[in-house]
Backbone bond lengths (Angstrom), bond angles and torsions (degrees), N, CA, C in turn:
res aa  C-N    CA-C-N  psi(-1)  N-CA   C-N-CA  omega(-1)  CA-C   N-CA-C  phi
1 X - - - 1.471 - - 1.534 111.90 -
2 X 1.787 119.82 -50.64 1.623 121.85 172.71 1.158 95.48 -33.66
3 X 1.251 126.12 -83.43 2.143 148.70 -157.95 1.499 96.78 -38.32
4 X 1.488 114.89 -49.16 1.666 104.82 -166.73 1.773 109.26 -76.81
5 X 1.522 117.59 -41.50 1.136 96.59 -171.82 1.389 96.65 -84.48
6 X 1.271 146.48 28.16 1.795 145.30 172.77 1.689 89.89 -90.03
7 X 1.209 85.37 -69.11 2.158 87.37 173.84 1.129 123.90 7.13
8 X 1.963 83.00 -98.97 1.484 113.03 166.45 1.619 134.47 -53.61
9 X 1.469 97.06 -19.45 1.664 116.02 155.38 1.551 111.40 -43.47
10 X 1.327 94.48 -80.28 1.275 107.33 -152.74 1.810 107.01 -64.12
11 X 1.274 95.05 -42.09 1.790 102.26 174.86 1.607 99.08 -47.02
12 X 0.950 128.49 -64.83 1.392 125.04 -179.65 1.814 127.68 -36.62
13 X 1.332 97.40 -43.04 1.702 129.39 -159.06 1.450 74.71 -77.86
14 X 1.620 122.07 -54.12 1.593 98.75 -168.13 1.578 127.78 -86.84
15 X 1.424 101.16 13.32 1.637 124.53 -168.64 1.581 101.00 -71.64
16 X 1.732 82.44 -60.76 1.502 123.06 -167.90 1.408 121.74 -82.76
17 X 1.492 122.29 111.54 1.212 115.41 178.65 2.109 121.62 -87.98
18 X 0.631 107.12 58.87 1.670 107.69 171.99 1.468 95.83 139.86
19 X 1.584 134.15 94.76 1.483 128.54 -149.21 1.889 83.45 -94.72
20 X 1.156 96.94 151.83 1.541 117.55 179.56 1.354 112.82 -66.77
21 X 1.282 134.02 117.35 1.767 101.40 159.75 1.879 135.85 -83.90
22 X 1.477 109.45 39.11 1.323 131.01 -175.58 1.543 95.16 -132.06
23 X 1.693 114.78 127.67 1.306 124.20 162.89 1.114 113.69 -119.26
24 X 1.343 139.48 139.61 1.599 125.14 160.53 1.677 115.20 -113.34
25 X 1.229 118.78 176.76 1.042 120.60 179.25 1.757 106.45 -140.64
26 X 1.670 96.82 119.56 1.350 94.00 -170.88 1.793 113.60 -106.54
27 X 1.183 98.14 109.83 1.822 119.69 169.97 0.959 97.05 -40.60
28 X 1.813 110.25 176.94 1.239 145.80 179.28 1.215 107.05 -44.42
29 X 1.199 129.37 141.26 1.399 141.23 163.00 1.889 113.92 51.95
30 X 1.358 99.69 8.63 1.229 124.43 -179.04 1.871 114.41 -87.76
31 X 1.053 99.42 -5.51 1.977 124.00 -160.83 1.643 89.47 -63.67
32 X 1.305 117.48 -33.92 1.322 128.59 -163.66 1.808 106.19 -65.89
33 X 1.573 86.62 -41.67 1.946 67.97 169.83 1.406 140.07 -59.99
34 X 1.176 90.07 -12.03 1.842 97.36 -176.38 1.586 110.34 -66.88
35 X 0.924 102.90 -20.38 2.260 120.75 163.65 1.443 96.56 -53.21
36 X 1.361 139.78 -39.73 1.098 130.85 -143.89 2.096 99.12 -106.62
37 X 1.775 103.68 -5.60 1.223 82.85 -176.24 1.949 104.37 -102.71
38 X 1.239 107.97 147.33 1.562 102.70 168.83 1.266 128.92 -104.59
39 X 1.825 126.87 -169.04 1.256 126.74 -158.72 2.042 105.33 29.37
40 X 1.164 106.21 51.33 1.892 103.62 164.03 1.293 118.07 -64.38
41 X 1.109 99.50 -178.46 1.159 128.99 176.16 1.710 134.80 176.53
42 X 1.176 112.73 121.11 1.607 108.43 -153.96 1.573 120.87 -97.02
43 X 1.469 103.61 130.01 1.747 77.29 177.56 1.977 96.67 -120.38
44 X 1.594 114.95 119.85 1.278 110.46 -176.41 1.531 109.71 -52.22
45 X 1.287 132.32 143.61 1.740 128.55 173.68 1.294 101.07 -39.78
46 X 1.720 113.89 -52.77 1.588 115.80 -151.82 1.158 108.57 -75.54
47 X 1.385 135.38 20.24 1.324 140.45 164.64 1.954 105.64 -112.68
48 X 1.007 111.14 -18.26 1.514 118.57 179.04 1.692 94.32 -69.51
49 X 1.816 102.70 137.62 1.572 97.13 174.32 1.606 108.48 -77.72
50 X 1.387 131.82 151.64 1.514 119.17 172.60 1.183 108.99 91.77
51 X 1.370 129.30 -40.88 1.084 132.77 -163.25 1.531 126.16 -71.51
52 X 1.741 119.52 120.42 1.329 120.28 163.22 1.392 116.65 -24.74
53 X 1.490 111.42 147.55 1.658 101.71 157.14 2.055 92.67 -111.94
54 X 1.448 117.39 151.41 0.980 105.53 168.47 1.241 110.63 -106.18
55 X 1.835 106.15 158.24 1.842 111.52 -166.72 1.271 113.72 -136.14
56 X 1.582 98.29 33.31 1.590 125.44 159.59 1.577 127.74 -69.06
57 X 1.058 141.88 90.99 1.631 151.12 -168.98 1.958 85.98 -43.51
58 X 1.050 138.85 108.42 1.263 150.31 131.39 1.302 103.60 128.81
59 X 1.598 127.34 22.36 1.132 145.23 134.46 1.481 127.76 -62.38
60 X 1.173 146.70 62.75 1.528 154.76 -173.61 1.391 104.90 -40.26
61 X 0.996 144.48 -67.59 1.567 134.44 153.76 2.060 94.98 123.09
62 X 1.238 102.03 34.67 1.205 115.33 176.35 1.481 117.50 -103.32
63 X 1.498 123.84 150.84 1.742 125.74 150.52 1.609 101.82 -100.65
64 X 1.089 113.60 152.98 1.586 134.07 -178.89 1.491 109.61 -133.13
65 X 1.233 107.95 121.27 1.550 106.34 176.00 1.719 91.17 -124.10
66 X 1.137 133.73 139.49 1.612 156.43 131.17 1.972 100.25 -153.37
67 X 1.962 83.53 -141.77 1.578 108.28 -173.67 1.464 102.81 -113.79
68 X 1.680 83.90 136.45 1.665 102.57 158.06 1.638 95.63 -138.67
69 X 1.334 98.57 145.26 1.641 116.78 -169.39 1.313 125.06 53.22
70 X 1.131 96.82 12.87 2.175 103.96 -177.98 1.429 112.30 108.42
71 X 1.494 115.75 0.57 1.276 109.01 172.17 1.312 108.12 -121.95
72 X 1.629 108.83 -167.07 1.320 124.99 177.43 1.663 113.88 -96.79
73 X 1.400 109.25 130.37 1.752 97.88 -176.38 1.497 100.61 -147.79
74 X 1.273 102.98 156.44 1.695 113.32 -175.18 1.646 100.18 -99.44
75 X 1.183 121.63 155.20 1.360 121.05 -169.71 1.174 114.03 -158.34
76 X 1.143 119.02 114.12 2.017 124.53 179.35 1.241 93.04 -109.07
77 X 2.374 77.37 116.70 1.830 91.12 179.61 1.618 99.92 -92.68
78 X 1.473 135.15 75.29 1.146 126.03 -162.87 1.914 97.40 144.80
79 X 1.240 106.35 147.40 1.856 114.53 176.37 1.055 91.61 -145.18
80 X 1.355 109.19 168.27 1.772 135.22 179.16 1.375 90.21 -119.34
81 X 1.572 81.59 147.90 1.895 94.30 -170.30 2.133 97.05 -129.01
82 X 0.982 110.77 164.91 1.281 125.01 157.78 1.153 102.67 -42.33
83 X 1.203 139.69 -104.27 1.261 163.71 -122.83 1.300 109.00 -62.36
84 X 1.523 129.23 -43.35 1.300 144.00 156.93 1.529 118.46 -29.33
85 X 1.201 88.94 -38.76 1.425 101.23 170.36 1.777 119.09 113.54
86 X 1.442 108.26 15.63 1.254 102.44 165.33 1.615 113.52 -99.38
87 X 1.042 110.98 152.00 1.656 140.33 158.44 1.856 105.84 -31.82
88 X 1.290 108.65 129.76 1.832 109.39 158.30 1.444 124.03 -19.94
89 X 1.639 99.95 -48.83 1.077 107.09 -155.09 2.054 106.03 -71.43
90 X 1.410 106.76 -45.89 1.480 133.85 171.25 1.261 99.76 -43.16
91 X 1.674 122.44 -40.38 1.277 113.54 -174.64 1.188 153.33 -37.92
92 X 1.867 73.52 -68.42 1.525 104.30 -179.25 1.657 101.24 -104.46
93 X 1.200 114.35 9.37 1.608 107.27 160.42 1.531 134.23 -20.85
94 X 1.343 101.84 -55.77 1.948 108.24 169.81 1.360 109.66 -52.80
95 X 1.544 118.70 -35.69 1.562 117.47 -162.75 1.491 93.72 -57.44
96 X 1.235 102.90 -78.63 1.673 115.70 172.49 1.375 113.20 -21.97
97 X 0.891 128.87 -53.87 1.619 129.22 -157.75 1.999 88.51 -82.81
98 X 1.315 121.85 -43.21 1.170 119.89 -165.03 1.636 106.27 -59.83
99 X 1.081 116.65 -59.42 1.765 141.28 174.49 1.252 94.51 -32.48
100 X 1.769 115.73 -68.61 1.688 112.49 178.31 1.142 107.82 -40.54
101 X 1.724 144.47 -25.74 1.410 114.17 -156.15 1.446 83.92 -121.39
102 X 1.214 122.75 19.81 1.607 108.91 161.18 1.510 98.77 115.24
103 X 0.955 121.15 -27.47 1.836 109.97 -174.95 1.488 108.04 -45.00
104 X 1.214 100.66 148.49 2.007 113.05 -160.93 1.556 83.85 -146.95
105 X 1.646 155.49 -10.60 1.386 133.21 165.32 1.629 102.82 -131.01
106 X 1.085 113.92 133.76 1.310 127.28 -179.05 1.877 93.76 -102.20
107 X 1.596 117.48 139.07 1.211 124.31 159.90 1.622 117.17 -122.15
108 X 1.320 127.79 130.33 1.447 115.67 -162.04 1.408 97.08 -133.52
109 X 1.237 123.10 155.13 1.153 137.08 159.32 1.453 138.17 -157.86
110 X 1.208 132.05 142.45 1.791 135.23 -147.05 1.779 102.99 -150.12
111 X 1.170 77.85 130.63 2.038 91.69 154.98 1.657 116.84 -88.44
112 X 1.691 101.16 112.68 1.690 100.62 -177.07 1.701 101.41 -128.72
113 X 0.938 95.81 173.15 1.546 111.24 -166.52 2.077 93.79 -103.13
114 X 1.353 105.70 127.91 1.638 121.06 -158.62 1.075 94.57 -97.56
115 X 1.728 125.61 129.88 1.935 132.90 177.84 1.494 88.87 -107.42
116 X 0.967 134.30 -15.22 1.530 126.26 -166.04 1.548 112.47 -75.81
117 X 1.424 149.86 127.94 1.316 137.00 -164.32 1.144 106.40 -108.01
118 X 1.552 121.38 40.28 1.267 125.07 169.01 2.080 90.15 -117.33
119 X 0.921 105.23 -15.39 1.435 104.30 -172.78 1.525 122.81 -81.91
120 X 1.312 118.15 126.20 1.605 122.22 168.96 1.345 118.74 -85.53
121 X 1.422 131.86 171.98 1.254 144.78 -167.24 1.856 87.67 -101.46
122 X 1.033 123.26 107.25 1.441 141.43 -170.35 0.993 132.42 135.23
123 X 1.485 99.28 -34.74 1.874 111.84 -167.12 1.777 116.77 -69.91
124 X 0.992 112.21 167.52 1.282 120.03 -166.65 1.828 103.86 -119.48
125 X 1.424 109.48 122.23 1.198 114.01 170.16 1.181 142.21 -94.84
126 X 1.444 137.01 92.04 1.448 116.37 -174.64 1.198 119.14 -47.42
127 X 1.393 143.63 143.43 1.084 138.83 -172.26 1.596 94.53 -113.27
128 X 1.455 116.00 135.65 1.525 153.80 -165.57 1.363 110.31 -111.79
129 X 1.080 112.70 -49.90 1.776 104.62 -164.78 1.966 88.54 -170.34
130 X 1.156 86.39 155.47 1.559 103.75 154.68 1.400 136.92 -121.64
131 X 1.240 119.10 179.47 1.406 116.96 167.63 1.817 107.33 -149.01
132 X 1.491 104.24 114.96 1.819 112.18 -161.82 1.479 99.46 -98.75
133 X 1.250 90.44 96.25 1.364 99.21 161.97 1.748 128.20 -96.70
134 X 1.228 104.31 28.06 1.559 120.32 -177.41 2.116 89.80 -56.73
135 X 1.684 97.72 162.88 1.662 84.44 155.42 1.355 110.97 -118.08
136 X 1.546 116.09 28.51 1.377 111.32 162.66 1.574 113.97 -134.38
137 X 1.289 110.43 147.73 1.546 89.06 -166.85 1.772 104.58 -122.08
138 X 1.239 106.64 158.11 1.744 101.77 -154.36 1.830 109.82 -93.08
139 X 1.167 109.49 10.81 1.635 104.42 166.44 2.056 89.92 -122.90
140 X 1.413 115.53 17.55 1.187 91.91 155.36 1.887 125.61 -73.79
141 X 1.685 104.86 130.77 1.670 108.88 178.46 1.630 101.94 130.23
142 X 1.072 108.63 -172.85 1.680 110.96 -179.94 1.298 109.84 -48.19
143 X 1.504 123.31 139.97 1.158 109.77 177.58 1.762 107.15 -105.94
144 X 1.186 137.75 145.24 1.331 134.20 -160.06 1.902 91.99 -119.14
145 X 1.618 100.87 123.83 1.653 108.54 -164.73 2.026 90.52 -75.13
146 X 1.210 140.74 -40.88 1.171 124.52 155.16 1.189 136.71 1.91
147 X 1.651 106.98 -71.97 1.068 139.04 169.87 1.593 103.12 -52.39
148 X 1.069 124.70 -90.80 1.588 144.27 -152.31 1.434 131.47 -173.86
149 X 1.501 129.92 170.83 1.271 120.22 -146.53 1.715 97.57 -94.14
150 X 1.142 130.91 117.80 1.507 137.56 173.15 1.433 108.39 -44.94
151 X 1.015 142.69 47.27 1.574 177.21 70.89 1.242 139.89 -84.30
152 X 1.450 135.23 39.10 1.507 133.51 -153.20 1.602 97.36 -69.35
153 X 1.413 95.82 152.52 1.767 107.99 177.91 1.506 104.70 -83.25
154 X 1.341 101.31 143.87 1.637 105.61 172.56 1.537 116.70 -130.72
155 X 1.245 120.64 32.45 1.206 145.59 159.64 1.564 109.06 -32.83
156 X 1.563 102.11 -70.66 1.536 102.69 174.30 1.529 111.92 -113.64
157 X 0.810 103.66 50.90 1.779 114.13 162.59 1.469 111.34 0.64
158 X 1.441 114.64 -71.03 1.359 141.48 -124.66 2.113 92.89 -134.55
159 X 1.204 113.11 63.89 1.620 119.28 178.22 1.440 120.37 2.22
160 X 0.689 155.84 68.71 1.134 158.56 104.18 1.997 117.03 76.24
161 X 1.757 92.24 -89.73 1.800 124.57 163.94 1.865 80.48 -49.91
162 X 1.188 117.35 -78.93 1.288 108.28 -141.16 2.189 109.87 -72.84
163 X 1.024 102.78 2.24 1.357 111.93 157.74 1.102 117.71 -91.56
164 X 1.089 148.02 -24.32 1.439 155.97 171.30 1.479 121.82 -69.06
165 X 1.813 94.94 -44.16 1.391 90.01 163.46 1.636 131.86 -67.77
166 X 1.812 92.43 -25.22 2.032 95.16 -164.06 1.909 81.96 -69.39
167 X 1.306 121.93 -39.15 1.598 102.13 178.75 1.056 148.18 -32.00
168 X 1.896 94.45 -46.09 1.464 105.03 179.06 1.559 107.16 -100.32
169 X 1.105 136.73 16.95 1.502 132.87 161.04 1.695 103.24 -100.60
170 X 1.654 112.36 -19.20 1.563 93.24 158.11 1.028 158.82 -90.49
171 X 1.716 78.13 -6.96 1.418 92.95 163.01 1.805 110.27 -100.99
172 X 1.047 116.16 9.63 1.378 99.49 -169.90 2.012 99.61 -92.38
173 X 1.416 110.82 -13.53 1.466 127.42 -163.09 1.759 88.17 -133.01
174 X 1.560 112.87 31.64 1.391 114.06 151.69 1.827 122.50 27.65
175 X 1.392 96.06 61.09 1.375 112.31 173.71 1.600 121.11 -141.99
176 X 1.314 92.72 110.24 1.774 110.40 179.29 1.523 113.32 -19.26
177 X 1.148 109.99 103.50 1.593 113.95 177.59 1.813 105.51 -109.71
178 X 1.403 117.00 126.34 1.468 101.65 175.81 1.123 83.98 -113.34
179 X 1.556 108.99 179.87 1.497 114.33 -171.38 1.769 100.50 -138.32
180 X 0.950 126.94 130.75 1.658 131.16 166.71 1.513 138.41 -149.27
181 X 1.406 108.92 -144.06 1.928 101.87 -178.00 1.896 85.35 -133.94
182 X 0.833 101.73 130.87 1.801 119.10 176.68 1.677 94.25 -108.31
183 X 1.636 96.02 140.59 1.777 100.09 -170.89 1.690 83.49 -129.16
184 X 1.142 116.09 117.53 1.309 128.59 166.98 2.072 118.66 -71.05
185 X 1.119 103.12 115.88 1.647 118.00 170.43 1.554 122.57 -108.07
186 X 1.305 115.35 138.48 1.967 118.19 171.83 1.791 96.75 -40.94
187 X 0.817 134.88 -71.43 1.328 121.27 -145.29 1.835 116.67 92.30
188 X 1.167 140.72 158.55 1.920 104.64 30.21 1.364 109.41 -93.06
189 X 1.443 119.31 -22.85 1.419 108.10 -150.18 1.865 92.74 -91.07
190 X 1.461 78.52 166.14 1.623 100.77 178.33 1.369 106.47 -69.89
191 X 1.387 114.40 173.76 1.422 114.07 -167.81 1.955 115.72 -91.07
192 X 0.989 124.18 131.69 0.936 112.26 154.33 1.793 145.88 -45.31
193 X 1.077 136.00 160.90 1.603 135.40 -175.68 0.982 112.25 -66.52
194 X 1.758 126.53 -34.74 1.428 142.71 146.92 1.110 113.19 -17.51
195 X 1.297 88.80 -96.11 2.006 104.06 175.41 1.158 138.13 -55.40
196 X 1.609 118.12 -22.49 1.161 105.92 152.44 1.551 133.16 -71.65
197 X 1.317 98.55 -25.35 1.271 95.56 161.92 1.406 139.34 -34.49
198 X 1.568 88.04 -69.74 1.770 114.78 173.12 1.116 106.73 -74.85
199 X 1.391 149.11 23.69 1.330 152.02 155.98 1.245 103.16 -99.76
200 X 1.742 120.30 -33.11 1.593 116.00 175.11 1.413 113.25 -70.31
201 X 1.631 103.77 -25.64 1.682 114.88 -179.80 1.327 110.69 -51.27
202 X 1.625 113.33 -58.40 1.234 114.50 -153.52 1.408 105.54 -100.56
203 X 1.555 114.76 28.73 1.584 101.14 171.42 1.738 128.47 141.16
204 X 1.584 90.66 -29.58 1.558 108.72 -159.80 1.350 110.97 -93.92
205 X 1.468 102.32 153.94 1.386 120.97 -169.34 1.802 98.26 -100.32
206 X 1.242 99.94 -65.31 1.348 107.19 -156.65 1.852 89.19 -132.14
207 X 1.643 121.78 147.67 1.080 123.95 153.27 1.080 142.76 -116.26
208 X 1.410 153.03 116.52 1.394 143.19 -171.04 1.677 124.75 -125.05
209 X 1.432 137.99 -173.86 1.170 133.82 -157.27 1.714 103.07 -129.91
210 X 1.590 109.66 41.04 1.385 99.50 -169.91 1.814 93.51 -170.09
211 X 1.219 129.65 -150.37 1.268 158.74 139.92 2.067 92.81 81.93
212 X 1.189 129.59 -44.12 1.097 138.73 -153.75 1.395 111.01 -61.93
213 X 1.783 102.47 -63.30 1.648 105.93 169.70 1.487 110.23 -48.14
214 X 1.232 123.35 -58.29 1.468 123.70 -176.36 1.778 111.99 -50.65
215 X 1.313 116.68 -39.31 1.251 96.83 175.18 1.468 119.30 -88.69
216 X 1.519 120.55 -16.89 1.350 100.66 166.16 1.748 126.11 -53.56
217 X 1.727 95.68 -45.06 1.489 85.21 172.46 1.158 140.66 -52.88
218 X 1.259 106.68 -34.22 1.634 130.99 169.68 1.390 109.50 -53.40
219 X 1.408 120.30 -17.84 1.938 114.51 -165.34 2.010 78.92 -90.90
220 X 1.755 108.90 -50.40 0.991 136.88 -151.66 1.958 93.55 -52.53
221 X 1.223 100.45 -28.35 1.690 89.76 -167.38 2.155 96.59 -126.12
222 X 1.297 91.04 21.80 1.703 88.17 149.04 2.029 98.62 95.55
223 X 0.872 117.76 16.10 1.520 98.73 -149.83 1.517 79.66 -137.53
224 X 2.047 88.76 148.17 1.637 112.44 -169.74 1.545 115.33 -79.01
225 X 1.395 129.28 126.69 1.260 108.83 -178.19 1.396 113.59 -144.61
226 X 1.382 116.29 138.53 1.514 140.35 179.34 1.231 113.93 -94.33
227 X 1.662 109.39 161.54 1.697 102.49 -170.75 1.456 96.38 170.98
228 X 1.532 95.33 127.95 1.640 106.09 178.37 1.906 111.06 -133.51
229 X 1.072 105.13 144.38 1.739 110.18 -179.10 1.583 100.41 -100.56
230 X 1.538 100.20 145.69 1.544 94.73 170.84 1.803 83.91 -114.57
231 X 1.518 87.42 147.86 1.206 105.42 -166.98 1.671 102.03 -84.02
232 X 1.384 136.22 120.39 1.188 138.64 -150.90 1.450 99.05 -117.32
233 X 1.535 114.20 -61.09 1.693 106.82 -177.86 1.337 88.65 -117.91
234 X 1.712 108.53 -174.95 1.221 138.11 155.22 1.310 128.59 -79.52
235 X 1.509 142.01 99.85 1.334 119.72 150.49 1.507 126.50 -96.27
236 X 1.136 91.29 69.08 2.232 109.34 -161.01 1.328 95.31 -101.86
237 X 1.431 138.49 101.12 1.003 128.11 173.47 1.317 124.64 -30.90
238 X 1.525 134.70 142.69 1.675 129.38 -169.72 1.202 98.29 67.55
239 X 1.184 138.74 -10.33 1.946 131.16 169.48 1.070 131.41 -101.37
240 X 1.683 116.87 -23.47 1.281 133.97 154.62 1.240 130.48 -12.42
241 X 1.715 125.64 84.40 1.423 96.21 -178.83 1.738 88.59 -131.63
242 X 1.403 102.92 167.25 1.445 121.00 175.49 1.723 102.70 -28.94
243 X 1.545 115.04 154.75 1.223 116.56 177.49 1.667 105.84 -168.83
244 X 1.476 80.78 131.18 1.812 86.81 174.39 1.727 114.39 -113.52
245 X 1.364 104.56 163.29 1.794 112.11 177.77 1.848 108.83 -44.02
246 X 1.311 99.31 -55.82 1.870 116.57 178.41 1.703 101.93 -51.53
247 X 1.392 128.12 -36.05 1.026 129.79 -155.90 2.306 93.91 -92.66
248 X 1.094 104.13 -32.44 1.251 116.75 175.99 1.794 104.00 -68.77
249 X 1.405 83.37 -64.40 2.210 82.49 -178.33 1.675 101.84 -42.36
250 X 1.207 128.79 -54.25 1.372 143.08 -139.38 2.081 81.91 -80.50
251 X 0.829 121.00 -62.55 1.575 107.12 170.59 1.264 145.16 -34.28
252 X 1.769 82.76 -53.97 1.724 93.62 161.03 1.090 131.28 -64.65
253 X 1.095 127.57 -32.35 1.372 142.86 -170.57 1.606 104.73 -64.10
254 X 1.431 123.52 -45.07 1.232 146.09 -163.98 1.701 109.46 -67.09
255 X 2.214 104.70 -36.15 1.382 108.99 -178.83 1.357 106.31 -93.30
256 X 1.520 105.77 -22.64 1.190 92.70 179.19 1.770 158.03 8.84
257 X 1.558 91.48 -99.70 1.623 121.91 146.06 1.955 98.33 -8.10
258 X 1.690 93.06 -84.47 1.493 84.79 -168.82 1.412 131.98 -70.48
259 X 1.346 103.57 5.12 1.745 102.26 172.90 1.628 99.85 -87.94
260 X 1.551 115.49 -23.30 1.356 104.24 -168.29 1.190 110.49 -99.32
261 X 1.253 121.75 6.10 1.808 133.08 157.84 1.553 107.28 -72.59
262 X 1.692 120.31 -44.02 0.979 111.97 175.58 1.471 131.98 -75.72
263 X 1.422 115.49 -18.27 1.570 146.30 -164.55 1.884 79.73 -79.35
264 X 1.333 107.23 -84.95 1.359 117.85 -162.32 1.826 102.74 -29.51
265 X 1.554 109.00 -62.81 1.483 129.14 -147.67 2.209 87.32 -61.31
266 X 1.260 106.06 -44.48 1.666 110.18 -163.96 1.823 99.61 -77.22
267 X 1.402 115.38 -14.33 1.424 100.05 164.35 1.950 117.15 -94.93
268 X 1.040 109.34 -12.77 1.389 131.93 -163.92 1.608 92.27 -76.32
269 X 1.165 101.84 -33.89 1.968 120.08 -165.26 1.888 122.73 -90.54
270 X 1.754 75.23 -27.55 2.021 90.37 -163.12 2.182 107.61 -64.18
């Protein structure tokens, strides 16, 4: 595992001339921010050694290195999910490889379906805490002390300073910020009326099929990380209605804009 993400390290390190220490990861229907970064430059996955390809319909399956907000940032226009059918480990692969080349802030973002009945189909969630309900978990196996501590704390999951700031730039540029706990599931299918339910039982704000493994690793290998859901469907009891993937992209797309006003403004600031 060291040797592969060194590999793909180093292939990168020589891609890349001055590697960023800010990565983001752009969700569903989220691909669109990568418009917003300049001086790019693309590297397709399927030329990355190691590297997933993703085979998600509004997943681009790209890395992006230029500027967003005046700096330099790494950017996956596209994530690998469970469900696709790779392993934990495949997952969060980029995290790993990113850390090797120095990245110190992880930025994440996902389209999830909102249990909270204060929540609309648009809104944007800060994400607070989670609850991983994957049934595999991604530092399950040897743990390599390199890497991270074979118990990492997850106390503050979700940065703290750097949540505080996306607060006060959303509200200062007056844009609906809710704040909650996102409970990560395998996927594919959407959730049932059941389960969302009992997902409102035990805690959850918003749910999605991605973001969780990736940020544990991210606590797991030292590095600060932010993360907001755009709220795509309803699982609000009495709100429930049919929902498709197209119907999810087509949402995101819509909040877009304002997650990437806030994305831009909190690296522009850090």
């Amino acid at each position: 595992m060291l040797e592969t993400i060194k590999q793909t390290a180093d292939y990168l390190a020589n891609k890349i001339s001055d590697v960023p220490n800010t990565a983001i990861i752009l969700g569903t229907g989220l691909g669109e921010l990568a418009r917003e970064i300049t001086e790019r430059e693309e590297i397709p996955y399927s030329e990355i050694p190691n590297f997933p390809v993703s085979t998600v319909e509004g997943h681009s399956g790209k890395l992006i290195v230029g500027k967003l907000g005046g700096k330099r940032v790494l950017a996956m226009q596209g994530r690998f999910h469970y469900y696709e059918g790779y392993n934990m480990k495949q997952v969060t692969f980029p995290i790993r490889v990113f850390k090797a080349l120095g990245v110190e802030y992880l930025f994440v973002s996902n389209a999830a379906g909102g249990m909270n009945s204060s929540f609309d189909v648009g809104d944007i969630m800060l994400i607070e805490d989670h609850i991983n309900l994957f049934p595999e978990h991604p530092l399950h196996g040897k743990n390599y002390d390199q890497l991270g501590t074979r118990f990492p704390d997850m106390s503050e999951a979700y940065n703290k300073e750097l949540r505080l700031l996306a607060m006060e730039i959303a509200k200062e540029k007056d844009i609906k910020l809710q704040h909650g706990v996102y409970i990560g599931l395998q996927g594919p299918t959407f959730e049932t009326p059941a389960e969302y339910n009992f997902l409102r039982i035990i805690g959850g704000d918003a749910v999605g099929m991605s973001t969780v493994p990736e940020v544990i690793v991210a606590n797991h290998a030292g590095m600060k990380v932010l993360a907001f859901s755009i709220i795509t469907d309803l699982g609000v009891i009495g709100k429930i209605v049919e929902i498709s993937h197209e119907e999810v992209q087509e949402a995101a797309k819509i909040a877009q804009p304002k997650i990437a006003e806030i994305m831009r403004t909190v690296i522009e600031r850090m």
